[in-house]
N, C-alpha and C positions, 0 to 999 in steps of 0.2 A: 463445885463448879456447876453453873447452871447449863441446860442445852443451849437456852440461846448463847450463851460465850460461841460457842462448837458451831457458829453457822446455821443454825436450824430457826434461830427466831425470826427471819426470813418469811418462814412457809406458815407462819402462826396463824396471819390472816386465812389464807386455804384450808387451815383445822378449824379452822372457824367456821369459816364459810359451807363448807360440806355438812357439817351436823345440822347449821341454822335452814341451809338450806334446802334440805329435806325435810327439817318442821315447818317449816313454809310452805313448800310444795303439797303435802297431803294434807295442811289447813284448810288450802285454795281447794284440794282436790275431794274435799269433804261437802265442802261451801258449795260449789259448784257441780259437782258428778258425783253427787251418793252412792249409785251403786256402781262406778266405777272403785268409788275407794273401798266401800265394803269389799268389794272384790280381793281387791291390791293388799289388805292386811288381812287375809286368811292365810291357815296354812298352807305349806310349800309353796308360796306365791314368790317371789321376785324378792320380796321386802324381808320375810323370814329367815329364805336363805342367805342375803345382805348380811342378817344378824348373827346366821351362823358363822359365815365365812370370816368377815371382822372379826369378830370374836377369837375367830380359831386361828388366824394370822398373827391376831395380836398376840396369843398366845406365847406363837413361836419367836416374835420379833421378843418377846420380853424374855424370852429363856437366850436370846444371841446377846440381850441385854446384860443379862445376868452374868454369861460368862464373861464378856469385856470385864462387867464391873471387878469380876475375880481375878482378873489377869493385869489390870492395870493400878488397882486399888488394894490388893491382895484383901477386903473386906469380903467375911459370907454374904453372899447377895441374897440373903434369906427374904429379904421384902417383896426383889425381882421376880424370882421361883415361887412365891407366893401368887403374883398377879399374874404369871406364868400360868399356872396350875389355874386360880380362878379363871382369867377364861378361858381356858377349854374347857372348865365342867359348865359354864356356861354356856358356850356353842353350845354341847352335847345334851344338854338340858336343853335347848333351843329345838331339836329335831328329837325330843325323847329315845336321846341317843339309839336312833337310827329305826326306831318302833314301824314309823308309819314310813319309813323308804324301804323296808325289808318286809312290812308284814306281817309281823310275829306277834302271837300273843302276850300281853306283859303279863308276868306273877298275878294271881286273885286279890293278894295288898294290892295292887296299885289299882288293879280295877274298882275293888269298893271304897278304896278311900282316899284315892287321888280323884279331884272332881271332875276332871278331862278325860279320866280311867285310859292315863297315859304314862309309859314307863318315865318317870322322873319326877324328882323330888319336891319342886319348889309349887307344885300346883296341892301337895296334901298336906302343907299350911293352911291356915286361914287369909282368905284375901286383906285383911288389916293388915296383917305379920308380913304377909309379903310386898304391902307395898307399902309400908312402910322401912321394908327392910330395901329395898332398893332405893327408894327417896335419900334412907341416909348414906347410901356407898358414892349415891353423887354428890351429895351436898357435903359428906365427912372428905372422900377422897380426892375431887374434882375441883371444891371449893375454900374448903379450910386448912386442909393441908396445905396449899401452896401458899395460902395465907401465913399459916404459922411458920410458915419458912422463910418469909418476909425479915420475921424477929432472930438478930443475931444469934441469942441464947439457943433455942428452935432448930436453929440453922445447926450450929454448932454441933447440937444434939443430935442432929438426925445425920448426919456426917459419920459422926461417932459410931451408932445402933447399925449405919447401912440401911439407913430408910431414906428413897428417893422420891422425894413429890415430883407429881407431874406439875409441868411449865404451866407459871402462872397467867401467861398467854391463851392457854387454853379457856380458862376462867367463863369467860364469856357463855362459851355453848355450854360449857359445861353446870353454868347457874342455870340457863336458858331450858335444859332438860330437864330438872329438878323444878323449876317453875312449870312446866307445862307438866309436869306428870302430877305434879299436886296439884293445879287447877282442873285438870282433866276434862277439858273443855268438849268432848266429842266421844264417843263410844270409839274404843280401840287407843286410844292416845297413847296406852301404854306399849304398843308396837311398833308404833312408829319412835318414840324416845329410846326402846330397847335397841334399836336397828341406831339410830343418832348414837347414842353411848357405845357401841359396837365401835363405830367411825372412832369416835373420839379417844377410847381407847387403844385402838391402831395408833393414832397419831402420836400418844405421850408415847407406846411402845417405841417407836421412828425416831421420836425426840432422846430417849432415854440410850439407843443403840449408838444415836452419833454422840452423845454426851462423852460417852465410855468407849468411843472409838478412837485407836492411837492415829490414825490419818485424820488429820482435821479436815473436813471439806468444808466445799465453798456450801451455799443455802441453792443449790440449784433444785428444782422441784421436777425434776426429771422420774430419780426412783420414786419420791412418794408417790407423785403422780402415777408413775408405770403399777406401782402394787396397788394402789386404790383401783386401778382401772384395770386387774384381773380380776379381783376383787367382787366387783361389779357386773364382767363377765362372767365368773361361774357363777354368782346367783342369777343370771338370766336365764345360763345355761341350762341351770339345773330346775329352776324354775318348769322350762321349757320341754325337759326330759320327766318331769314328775306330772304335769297336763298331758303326756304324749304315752305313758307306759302302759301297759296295758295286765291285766290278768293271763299268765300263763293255761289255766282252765275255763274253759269257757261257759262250765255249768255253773261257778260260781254266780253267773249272771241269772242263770233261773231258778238257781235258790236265789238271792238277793230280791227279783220277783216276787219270787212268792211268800217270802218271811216277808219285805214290804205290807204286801198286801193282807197278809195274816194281823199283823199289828194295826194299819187302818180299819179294818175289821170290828176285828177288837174296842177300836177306840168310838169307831162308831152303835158297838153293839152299846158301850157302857154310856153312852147321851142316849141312846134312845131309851136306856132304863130312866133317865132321870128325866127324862123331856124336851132332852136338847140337842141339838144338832149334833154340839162336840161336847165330850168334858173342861178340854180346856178353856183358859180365857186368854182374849186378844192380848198379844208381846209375848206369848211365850217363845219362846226359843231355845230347846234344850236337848242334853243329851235325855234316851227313852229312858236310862237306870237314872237315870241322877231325877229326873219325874217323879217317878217307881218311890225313889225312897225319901223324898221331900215333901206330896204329898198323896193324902188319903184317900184320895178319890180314883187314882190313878193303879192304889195296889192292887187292886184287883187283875191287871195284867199279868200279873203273877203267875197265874192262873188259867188264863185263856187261851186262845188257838195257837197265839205264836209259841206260848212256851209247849203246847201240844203237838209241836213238830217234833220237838224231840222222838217220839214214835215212829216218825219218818226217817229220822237220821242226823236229826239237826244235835248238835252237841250240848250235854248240858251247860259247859264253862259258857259258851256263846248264847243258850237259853237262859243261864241266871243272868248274865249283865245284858243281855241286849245288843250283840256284836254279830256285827254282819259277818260274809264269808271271807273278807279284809281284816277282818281284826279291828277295824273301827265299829264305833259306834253307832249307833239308828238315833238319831234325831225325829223332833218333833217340831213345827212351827205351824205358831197361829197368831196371823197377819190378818189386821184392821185397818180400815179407812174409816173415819167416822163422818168424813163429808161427804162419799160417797154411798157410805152404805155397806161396800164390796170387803167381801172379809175369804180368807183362803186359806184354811189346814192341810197339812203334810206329813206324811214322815216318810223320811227317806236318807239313802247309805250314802255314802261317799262315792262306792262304783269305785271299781277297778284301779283307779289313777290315786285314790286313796283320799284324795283333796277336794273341800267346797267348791261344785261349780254353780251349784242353784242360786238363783236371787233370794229377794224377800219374798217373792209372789211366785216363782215358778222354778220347777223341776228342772232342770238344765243339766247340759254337759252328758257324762258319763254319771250323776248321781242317779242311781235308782231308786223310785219311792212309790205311792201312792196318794191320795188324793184323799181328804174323808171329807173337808167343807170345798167347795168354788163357787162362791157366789161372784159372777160378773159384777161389773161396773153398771149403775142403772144407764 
């Protein structure tokens, strides 16, 4: 029995609608206000926690799912419990289960070989593995499955196993994510489709609860509505509470100072051996360890003043990888105009609140950093 029988193919347009139109939205918002969208797809912004929350609803809608299916079908809803279980290790993967909302340092594995040196799994693959491994759960789950369920025999079978595709109503957003994350049209795209998939997941969970619900209702869009729109609200909330939180110590702020300022040091001590302003070159953007060990010219910080705090107090775990008094990481950027002229190096923490507030060109927010190039605009 499909969902739409059950009333539900109704609200298909609206599962639609919500995924497409937040690929739309941050298209426009990319096209138009750069550094608002940079903004809008960093961590703990508004949009991450979207993809956690989604994620971790659908979760629970597909484990109520699962039970109906056992109560009414007396079938193991083995498939349900499965996409149950996926997402929440995907929320939790989403927020490196709970890394940078708490502060903790992750295990030395993750630090040296996760490349975000973030507690979770899916970032110490290779970015090929990984995104290719996502391209195919939407285009295997989202798209072909409900296809092959189309065909009788398919149908029949998956009946049988207790394997339930999502409404082929969905189809739509759900090709529409897998096309925009393989064309990857904008830096971040893969954010904004993780948060879209998030949605659209929610919905086949919604769809799959009333399938296997013994009260047929009518297609009123009231509860989807209502759960999408708490949904919505605790990622604002929480959004709102991770730009607002503050470090319980407040010397952390003048170590973060002063390792800051140690590491621009540093980086300016190792250009002035070679003749140049910076080491780096214009677009870099990176974490200071993941430099460190990509390339040669930079190991030498290994070595220098910042990891020489250690003498002062500074810990080694946070002197080999380059971690602020947060537990995150020290960044490096060097930003170019080339029609200008205007070029501006950095490196600097996250600050207190844990999360990017800096632009491309400047220090902002609660991030702590220092300066080693600022060349104005002529």
């Amino acid at each position: 029995m499909s969902a739409v029988s059950d009333g539900w193919g109704r609200r298909a347009l609206v599962a639609n609608l919500l995924p497409l139109g937040l690929l739309g939205a941050f298209a426009w918002l990319e096209a138009t206000y750069p550094n608002a969208y940079y903004r809008s797809v960093q961590e703990d912004q508004a949009l991450e926690w979207a993809s956690f929350y989604s994620f971790f609803v659908a979760g629970g809608v597909f484990a109520i799912a699962a039970s109906r299916q056992r109560r009414t079908s007396d079938a193991l809803p083995w498939f349900l419990v499965g996409l149950s279980l996926f997402c929440v290790f995907v929320a939790m993967e989403e927020i490196s289960w709970g890394q940078r909302v708490f502060g903790h340092r992750p295990p030395d594995y993750f630090l040296a070989e996760n490349f975000q040196q973030e507690l979770n799994l899916h970032n110490i693959t290779s970015t090929d593995v990984r995104m290719n491994a996502f391209r195919a759960i939407i285009l295997g789950y989202g798209v072909l499955l409900p296809l092959m369920a189309l065909i009788p025999f398919c149908r029949r079978l998956f009946d049988r196993i207790a394997v339930v595709p999502p409404p082929i109503e969905l189809m739509p957003s759900m090709f529409a994510m897998f096309w925009l994350h393989f064309w990857y049209p904008w830096k971040f795209t893969g954010e904004v489709v993780e948060c879209a998939m998030g949605f659209g997941f929610l919905f086949v969970a919604m769809a799959h609860a009333a399938q296997f619900s013994k009260q047929r209702r009518t297609s009123s869009l009231a509860r989807p509505a209502g759960l999408i729109a708490i949904v919505i609200a605790l990622a604002f909330a929480t959004a709102w509470w991770s730009q607002n939180r503050q470090s319980a110590d407040p010397a952390n702020l003048e170590l973060a100072r002063a390792e800051s300022e140690a590491l621009g040091s540093d980086l300016e001590a190792l250009g002035e051996a070679k003749g140049e302003p910076v080491i780096t070159k214009c677009g870099i953007h990176k974490r200071v360890y993941t430099l460190v060990q990509k390339r040669d010219y930079a190991r030498p910080l290994q070595e220098m003043s910042f990891v020489g705090l250690v003498e002062r107090g500074l810990p080694e775990a946070r002197a080999e990888f380059f971690l602020d008094p947060w537990n995150s990481p020290y960044w490096i950027r060097d930003r170019c105009d080339d029609k200008t002229g205007r070029r501006v190096v950095f490196v600097y923490s996250f600050g207190p609140n844990r999360m990017r507030d800096s632009n491309r060109w400047e220090i902002l927010g609660d991030d702590i950093g220092s300066y080693v190039v600022r060349a104005p605009s002529p």
